[in-house]
C-alpha angles and dihedrals in degrees: 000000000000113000110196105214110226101230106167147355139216135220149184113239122178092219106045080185107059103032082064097050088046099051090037089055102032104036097024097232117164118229104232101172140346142161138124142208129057102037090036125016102232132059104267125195114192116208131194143173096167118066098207084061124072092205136347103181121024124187123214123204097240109235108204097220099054107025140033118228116234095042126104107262079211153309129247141199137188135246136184107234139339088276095058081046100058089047091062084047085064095040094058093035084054093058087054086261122151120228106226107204136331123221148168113223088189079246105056142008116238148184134182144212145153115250116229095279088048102265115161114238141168125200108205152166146210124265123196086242147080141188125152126289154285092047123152123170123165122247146176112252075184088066118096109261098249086054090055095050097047091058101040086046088054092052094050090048088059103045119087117243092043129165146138109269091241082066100042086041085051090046082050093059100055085038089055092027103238 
């Protein structure tokens, strides 16, 4: 039986400042990315104290008109490959559930959906690839898997900032120190 790991969560904060001041200091998380419009409409800052993770805790500027503060922005959880993906698609198709949208980050695939009492959540794996976030580009999760990686391989390669994730894990871990 496939068993997602849940890896990071996301939340809306009112002070993108100081809540990444707080969480760098305190917990001592290190930044690595962060940015905003035009790729996502919101303000993101992606936080990390494992390498091997691009983020494991991401703070969202609340905007008062589309999102509440002190609620989580979403929870996700990591799968193996594209095929273990589309069988959570048709696990959560299969409980009446939408699928929200559907993206490719360049790091990472990804699809979204609301749980039964309305939680946000993304299921998502791992691509061979990075390039800075936040990145969202539609995809088909329909698509063969060497057409999906093929186009998801292209966007990354033309995208400044790009690398493979072995050598942006190895750049973490001198980030993180560890």
């Amino acid at each position: 039986m496939i068993k997602p790991q849940l890896t990071h969560v996301g939340i809306y904060v009112n002070d993108l400042a100081k809540m990444r001041r707080f969480y760098e200091q305190i917990f001592g998380l290190t930044v690595t990315d962060e940015g905003g419009p035009p790729d996502f409409h919101l303000d993101m800052v992606f936080m990390s104290a494992d390498p091997g993770e691009h983020h494991q805790f991401v703070m969202v500027g609340a905007d008062s008109e589309k999102a509440a503060t002190n609620m989580a922005q979403q929870i996700s959880f990591l799968v193996q490959s594209l095929d273990e993906m589309r069988t959570m698609r048709d696990r959560i198709e299969a409980e009446g559930l939408e699928i929200k949208r559907v993206a490719t980050h360049g790091n990472a695939w990804s699809f979204y959906f609301n749980d039964p009492e309305d939680n946000y959540i993304e299921i998502y794996a791992h691509t061979p690839w990075y390039i800075p976030q936040p990145t969202g580009v539609p995809f088909d999760l329909n698509a063969s898997n060497e057409e999906i990686m093929a186009e998801t391989e292209a966007l990354c390669r033309k995208t400044e900032g790009f690398t493979s994730s072995e050598d942006r894990k190895a750049a973490m871990r001198e980030m993180i120190g560890g």
